[in-house]
N, C-alpha and C positions, 0 to 999 in steps of 0.2 A: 418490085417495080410497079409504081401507079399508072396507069394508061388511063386518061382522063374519059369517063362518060357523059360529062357534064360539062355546059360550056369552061369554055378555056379562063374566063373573067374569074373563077371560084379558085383559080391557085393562086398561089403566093405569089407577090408583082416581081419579087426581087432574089436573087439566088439569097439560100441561109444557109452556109456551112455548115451547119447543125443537126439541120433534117434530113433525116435516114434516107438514104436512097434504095434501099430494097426491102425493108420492112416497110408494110402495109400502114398506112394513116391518112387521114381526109385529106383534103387539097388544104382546107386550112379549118382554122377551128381547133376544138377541144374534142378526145377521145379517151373513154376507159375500158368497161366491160366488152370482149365479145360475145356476143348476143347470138340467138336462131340458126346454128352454123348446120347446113341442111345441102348434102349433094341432092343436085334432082337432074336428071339427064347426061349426069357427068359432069357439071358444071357445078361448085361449092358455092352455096349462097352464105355469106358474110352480113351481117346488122350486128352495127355497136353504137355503144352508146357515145354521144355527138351532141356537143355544143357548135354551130355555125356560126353563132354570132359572135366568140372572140375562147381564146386558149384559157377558160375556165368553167370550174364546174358549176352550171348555171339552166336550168327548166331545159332539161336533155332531152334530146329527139334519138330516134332510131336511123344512124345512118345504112347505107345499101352498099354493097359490093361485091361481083362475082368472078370464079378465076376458074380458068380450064388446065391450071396447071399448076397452082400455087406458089406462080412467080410472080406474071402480071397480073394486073386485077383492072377492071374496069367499074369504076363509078356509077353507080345508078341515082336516080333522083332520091331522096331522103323519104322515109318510108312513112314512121311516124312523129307527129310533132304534138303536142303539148295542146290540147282545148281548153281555151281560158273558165269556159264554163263544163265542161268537165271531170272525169273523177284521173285523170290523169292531167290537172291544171297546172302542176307544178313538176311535173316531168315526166315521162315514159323509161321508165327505168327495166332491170333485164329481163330474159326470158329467153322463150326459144319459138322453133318454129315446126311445122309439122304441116302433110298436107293428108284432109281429110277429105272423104268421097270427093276425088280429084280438085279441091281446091286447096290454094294455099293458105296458111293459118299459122297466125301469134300469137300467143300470149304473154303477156309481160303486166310487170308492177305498176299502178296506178298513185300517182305521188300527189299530195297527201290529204288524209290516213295512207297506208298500203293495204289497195287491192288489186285485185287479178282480174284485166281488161283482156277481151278478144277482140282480134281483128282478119278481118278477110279480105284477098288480094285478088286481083282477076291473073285470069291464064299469063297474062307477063310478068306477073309481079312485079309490076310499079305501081298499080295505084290499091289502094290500099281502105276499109271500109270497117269502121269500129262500130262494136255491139254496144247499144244505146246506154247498156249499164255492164256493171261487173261480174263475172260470175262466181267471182266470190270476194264480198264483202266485211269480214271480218274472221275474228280467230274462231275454233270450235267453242261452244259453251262447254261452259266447265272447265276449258284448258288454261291456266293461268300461265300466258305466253306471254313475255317481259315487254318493259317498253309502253309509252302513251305519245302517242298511240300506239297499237300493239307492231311489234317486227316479225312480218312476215313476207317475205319475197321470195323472187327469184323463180318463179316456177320452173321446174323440170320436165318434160312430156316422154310417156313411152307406149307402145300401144303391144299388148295380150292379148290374143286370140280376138275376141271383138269388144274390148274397153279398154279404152286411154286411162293411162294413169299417172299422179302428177306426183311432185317431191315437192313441198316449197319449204326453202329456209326460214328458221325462226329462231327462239328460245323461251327457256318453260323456265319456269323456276319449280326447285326441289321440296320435299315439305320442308324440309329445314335452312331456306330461304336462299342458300343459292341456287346461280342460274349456269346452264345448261346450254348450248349448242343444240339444237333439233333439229332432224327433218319429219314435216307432217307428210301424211300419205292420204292421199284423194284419189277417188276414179269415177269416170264419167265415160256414158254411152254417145256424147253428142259433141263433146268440149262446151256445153255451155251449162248444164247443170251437174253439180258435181258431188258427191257424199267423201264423208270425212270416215275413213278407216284407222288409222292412232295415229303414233308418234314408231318408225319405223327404228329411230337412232338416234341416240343423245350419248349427249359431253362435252369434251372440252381438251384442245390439244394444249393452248398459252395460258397462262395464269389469267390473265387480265382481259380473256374474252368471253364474251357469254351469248354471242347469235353465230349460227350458222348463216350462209349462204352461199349461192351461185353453186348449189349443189350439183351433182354430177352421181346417176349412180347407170352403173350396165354391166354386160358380162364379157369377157374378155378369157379365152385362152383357159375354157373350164370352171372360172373362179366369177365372183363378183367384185368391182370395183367401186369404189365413194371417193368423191372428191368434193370436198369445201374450202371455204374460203372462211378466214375468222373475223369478225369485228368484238371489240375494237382493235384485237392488234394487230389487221391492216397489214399483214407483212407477207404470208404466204398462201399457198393452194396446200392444202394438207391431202393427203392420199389414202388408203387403208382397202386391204383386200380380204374378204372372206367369202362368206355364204349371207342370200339374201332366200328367206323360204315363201317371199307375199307377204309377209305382214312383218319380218324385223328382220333386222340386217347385224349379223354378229361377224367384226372381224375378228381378224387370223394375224394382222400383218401394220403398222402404221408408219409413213413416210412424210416425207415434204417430198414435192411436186419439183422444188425449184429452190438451192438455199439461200439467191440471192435476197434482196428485201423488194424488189422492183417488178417480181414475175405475181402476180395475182389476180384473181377470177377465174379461173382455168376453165375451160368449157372447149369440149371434146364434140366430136364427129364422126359419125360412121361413113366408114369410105369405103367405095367398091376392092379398091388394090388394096391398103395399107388397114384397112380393118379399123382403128381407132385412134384419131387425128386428134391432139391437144395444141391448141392455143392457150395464149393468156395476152394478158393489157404488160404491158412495158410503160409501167409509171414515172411519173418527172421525178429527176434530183436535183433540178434547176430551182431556186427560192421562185416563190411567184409572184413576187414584183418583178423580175429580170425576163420571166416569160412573158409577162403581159406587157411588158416597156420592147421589148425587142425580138417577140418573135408574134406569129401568125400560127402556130399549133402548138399543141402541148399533146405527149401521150401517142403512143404505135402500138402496134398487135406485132405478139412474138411469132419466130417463126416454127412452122408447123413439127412437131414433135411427134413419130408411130410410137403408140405406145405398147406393151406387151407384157406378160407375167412369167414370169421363171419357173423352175420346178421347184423350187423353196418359198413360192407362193410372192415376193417381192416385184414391185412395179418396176417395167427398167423404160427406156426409152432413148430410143437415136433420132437423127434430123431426119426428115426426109429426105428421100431422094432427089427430088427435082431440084434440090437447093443446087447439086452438082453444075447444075446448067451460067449459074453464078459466078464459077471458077473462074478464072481467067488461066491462056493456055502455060504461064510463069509458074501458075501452080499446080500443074498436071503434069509435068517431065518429070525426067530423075533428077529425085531430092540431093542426088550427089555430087550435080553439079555445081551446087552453089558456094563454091570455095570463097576459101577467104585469101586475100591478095599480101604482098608483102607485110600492108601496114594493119591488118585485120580487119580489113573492108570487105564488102558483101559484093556479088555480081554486079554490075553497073546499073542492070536492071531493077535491083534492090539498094539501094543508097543509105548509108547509115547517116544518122541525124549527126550533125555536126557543133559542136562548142562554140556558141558565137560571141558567147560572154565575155570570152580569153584573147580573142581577136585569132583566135587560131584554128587548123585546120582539125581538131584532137576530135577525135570520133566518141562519143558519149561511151559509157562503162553499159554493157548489159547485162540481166539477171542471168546469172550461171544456171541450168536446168541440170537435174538428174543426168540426161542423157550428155550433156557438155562434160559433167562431171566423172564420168567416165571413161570419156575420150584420152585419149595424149596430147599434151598441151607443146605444140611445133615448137621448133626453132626459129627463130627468125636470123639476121645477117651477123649479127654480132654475138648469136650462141647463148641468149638469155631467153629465158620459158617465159614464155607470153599465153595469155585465157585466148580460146577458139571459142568464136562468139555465133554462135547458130542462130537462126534465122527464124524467127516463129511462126513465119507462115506456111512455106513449103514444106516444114520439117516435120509439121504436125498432122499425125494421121486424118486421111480423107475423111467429113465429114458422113458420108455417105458409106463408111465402111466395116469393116466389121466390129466396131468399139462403141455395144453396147454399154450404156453404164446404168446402172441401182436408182432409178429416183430417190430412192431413203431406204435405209434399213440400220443394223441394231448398232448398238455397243461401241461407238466412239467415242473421246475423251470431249465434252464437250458438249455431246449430244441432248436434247430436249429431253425430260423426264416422259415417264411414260403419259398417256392422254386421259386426265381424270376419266374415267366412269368410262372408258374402254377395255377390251380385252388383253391381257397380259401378252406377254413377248413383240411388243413392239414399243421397242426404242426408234429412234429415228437414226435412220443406215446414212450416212453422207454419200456425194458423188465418188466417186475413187478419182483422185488428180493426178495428172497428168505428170 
């Protein structure tokens, strides 16, 4: 639920049956990556990436938003915008955020070339105050990292003992000319001057990709996690758990994050309760003529996912909890109440869609489930078996409950091959369906 911070004039003038009512997205405008996603006081700070001036992708700013509870969110003023004369002219593209000797601090991609701009926020973080230049302006020498100009983004921030250390996405090419998925590894004493330590991990999960970004790496539940994102195939957050010793990262384990095509950039959070909080962008499937003729946004942030590692070393993840608050109280009773009436109709309170084609009252056919499928199919008045048609909402285990499932793991029929230039035994695990 959006709770506006910002005047009321920046939402949409007119209701859109389209747009999410509880997933996270601007008042109006274009959004993709989440960005700097940083608790500080118990309150989740939110920045993603934000087109204001119409539902496409166009000289992106860093929009605000904060939530004491990961339901509602409140609006803040737009963080960063694009300096025409600047090395971020042509967009502020992602990153994270971090606060150093008590101030707030981002960094993010500098569009274009891509480099790596800092900025600092005062004690409210709203207004916001960029470093004259970049602190890091191009690839290491010597590294033949792909692309003209070269691809490098996305910084990553973590801090050790007393030095920040950064991940940014890229890709190398091999001596035998192909290319590579990379995370480069930097650390710096101050965030603004930074030395180049290697290449921490390279590969390749899709045939047809060769940059990493929007990486994601930390420790979780004993083990180390990596999460990226692939271009060009644009499709998913890819996952993989093993050991990271400081200078390389050897997995144990490789997943998808999400096997829809719609979940990508995943960028995770350390939370006080839930320990390790994933988001991602919820991409359009709308053509983009029909978003730009008839809506006022494009693009939402998924809802928050805890994430967690198994004893078989596999990423798994459930909603969080607060989502429960969502429920309505139809779907908190006993699921056993919700009989089906003579004609195979639902509680009054659930209404089945109805035939209107036909001129008639015939209740549409529903998908038979597993669990339908084992039931006994009633009688009805005249003694002929008729399908018991359950109900998919109440019927379906609570959100919030104890049905962990696999982000990815091995051996399905179907399954992605293993990840060029990764560690063996990891296929990709699918969700377990319902």
């Amino acid at each position: 639920m959006n709770t506006p911070g910002v005047p009321a004039a920046s939402a949409d003038p007119a209701p859109d049956p389209h747009r999410p009512t509880y997933h996270f997205l601007p008042p109006s405008g274009w959004m993709n990556d989440p960005n700097g996603l940083l608790v500080v006081d118990g309150r989740l700070h939110l920045f993603y990436q934000h087109n204001p001036a119409g539902p496409f992708h166009d000289r992106i700013h860093w929009g605000h938003a904060v939530s004491d509870d990961l339901v509602h969110w409140c609006h803040l003023p737009i963080a960063l915008t694009p300096n025409h004369d600047g090395p971020d002219a042509r967009g502020c593209w992602s990153g994270c955020a971090v606060v150093h000797e008590g101030v707030p601090t981002v960094l993010y991609t500098g569009i274009h070339p891509q480099v790596q701009c800092l900025a600092s926020g005062d004690g409210a973080w709203r207004t916001w105050r960029k470093h004259p230049t970049p602190v890091i302006s191009g690839p290491p020498p010597g590294l033949p990292v792909v692309g003209d100009p070269p691809e490098m983004r996305d910084p990553w921030i973590w801090r050790q003992d007393d030095t920040w250390h950064m991940l940014l996405g890229s890709g190398v090419l091999a001596p035998d000319g192909a290319a590579d998925g990379a995370l480069l590894h930097y650390r710096s004493h101050d965030l603004r001057a930074w030395d180049y330590l290697g290449v921490v991990h390279r590969g390749r999960f899709a045939p047809d990709a060769f940059v990493w970004e929007c990486p994601n790496l930390f420790e979780l539940d004993g083990r180390h996690v990596v999460l990226v994102s692939e271009q060009l195939e644009f499709r998913h957050t890819y996952a993989q758990t093993g050991a990271f010793d400081g200078a390389t990262f050897t997995p144990a384990w490789s997943g998808i994050a999400d096997h829809g095509h719609v979940f990508y950039a995943g960028l995770t959070a350390e939370h006080p309760v839930h320990r390790r909080l994933l988001f991602g962008w919820i991409k359009e499937r709308r053509p983009d003529a029909v978003v730009r003729a008839r809506s006022r946004w494009s693009g939402a942030l998924s809802l928050a996912r805890v994430l967690g590692v198994d004893p078989h070393g596999r990423l798994t993840m459930a909603p969080a909890p607060e989502y429960a608050a969502l429920r309505r109280d139809a779907h908190a009773g006993d699921r056993r109440r919700h009989a089906t009436d003579r004609r195979g109709g639902h509680h009054a309170r659930h209404p089945r869609p109805r035939d209107r084609r036909r001129g008639r009252g015939r209740a549409l056919p529903r998908r038979r489930t597993a669990r339908a499928a084992s039931l006994p199919r009633p009688l009805d008045r005249r003694g002929l078996r008729r399908r018991r048609h359950l109900h998919h909402g109440p019927d379906l285990p609570h959100p919030a409950g104890r049905h962990r499932r696999h982000a990815a793991g091995g051996g399905r029929r179907g399954a992605r091959p293993a990840a060029r230039g990764l560690a063996d035994g990891g296929g990709v695990v699918k969700l377990a369906k319902r």
